[in-house]
C-alpha positions in Angstrom: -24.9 -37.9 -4.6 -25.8 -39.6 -8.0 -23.7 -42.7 -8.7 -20.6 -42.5 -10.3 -20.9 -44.8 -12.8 -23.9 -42.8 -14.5 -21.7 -39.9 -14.3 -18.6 -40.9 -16.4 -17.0 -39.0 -19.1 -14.8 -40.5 -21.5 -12.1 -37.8 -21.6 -11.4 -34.4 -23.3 -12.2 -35.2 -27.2 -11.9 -31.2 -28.7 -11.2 -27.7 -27.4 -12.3 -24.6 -28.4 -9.5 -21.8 -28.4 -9.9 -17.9 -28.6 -7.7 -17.0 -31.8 -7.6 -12.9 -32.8 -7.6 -14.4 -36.5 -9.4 -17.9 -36.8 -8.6 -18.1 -40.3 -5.0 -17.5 -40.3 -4.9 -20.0 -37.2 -6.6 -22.9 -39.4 -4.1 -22.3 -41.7 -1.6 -23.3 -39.3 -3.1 -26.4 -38.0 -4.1 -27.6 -41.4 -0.2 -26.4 -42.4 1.6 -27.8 -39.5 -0.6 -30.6 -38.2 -2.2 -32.0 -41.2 -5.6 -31.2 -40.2 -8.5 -30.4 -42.2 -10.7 -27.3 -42.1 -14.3 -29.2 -41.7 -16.6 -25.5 -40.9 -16.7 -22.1 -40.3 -18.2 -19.5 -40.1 -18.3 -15.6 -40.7 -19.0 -13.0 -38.4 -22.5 -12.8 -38.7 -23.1 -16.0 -37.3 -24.8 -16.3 -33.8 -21.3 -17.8 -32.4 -19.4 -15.0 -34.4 -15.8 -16.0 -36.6 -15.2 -19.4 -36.1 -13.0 -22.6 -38.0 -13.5 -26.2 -36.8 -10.6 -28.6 -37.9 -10.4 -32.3 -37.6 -7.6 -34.7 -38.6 -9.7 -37.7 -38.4 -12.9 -36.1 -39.5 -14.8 -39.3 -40.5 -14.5 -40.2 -36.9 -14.9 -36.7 -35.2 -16.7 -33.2 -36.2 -14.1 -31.7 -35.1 -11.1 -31.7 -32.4 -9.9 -27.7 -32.5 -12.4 -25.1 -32.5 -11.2 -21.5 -33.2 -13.1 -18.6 -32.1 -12.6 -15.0 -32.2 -15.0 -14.5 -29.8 -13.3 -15.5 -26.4 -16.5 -15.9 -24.6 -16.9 -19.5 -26.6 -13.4 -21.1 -25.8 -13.8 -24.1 -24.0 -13.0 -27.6 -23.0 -14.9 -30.6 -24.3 -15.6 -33.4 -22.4 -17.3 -36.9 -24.2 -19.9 -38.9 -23.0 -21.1 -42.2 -24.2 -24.9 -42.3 -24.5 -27.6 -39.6 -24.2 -28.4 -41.4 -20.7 -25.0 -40.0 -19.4 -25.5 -36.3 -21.0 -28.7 -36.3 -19.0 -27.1 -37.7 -16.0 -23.9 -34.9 -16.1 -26.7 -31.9 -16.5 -28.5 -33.0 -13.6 -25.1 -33.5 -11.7 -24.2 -29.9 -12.9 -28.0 -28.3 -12.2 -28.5 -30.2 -9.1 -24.9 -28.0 -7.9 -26.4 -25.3 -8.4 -24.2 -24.4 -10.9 -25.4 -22.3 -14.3 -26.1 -24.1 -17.6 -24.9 -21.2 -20.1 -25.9 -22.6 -23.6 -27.7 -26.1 -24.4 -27.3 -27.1 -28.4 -28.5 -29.3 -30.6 -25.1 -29.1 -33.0 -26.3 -32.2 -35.2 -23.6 -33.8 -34.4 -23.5 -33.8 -31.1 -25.9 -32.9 -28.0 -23.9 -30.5 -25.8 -24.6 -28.1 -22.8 -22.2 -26.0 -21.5 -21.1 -24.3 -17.9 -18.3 -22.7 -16.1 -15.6 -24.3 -13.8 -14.9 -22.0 -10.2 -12.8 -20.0 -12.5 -14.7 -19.3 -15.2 -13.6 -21.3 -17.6 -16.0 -22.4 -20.0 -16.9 -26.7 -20.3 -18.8 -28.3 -22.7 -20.0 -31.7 -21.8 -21.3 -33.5 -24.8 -22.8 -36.6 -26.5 -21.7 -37.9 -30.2 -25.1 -38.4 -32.1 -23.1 -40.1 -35.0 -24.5 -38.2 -37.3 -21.8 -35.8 -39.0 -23.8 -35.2 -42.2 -23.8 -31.3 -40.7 -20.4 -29.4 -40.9 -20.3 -26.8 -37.8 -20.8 -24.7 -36.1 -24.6 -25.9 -35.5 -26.2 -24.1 -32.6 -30.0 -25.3 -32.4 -31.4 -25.4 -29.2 -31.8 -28.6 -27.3 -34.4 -29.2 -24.0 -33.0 -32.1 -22.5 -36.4 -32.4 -20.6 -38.1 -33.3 -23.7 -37.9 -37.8 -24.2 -35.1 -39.0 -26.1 -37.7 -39.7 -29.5 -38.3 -36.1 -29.4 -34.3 -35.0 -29.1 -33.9 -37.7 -31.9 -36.9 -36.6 -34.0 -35.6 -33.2 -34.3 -31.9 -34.2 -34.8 -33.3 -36.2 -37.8 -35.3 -33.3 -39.1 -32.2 -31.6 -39.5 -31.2 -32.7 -42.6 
C-alpha cells in the first residue's frame, strides 16, 4: 500500500449538484448566499447546462457546480501539488477501480471515479491559474511529465 502521507487530500473544496433548472438554481445561491455566477454553459456543451458559483472567486473557480445532467454531480476533493494528484490516481488505478473522465479544466487538473455506490468523485489539483471561467474540459494524460501538463495548461490562454 502506497504511503499515506503521498496520499492526502485536503478536504471537500466544491460539489457538483444535479439541478432540473441550473439557471434558476444560480439565481438562488447568488440570491440567498451571496455568491457569484463565475461560468456556464448551454446545452450544447460537451458537459451539457451547467452554472459554476463562487463566493470567494479570487481564491476558488468555483465551490457549487450545477448540472442538469445528473451523470456529472459530484464531490470534490483538493490536493496540494500535482505530485499528490498523481499519487491519488495511481491509488485509485492500482484498486482496480475505473477512471471515468481525466481534464485539463485550466484551473485545475482533475480525474474523476465512482465510490461503491456510484457516486461520482473528483479528486483535483488547483493550478492557480483562474484566468479560464468554467466549465473547461480538455483532456489531461497524467503519464505525460509535469512540463508537458504545464506547457499545455499555459497554452491555454
Amino acid at each position: 500500500m502506497q504511503d499515506r502521507a503521498t496520499c492526502r487530500n485536503t478536504g471537500i473544496h466544491h460539489v457538483g449538484l444535479h439541478a432540473t433548472n441550473p439557471a434558476a438554481s444560480a439565481e438562488f445561491y447568488r440570491d440567498v448566499l451571496g455568491m457569484e455566477v463565475v461560468g456556464e454553459s448551454g446545452p450544447d456543451h460537451l458537459i451539457g447546462t451547467s452554472v459554476f458559483l463562487s463566493s470567494r472567486p479570487e481564491e476558488e473557480s468555483h465551490e457549487i457546480a450545477l448540472f442538469a445532467n445528473p451523470a456529472f454531480a459530484h464531490i470534490a476533493f483538493k490536493v496540494s501539488s500535482l505530485a499528490e494528484l498523481r499519487s491519488f490516481h495511481a491509488r485509485v488505478v492500482g484498486r482496480r477501480i475505473p477512471i471515468k473522465f481525466t481534464f485539463n479544466h485550466g484551473a485545475s487538473f482533475a480525474f474523476y471515479f465512482e465510490d461503491p455506490d456510484g457516486n461520482l468523485i473528483e479528486v483535483y489539483w488547483p493550478t492557480g491559474d483562474l484566468r479560464l471561467k468554467q466549465p473547461q474540459v480538455l483532456p489531461l494524460d497524467l503519464s505525460q511529465p509535469d512540463d508537458v501538463l504545464l506547457q499545455e495548461l499555459a497554452n491555454m490562454v
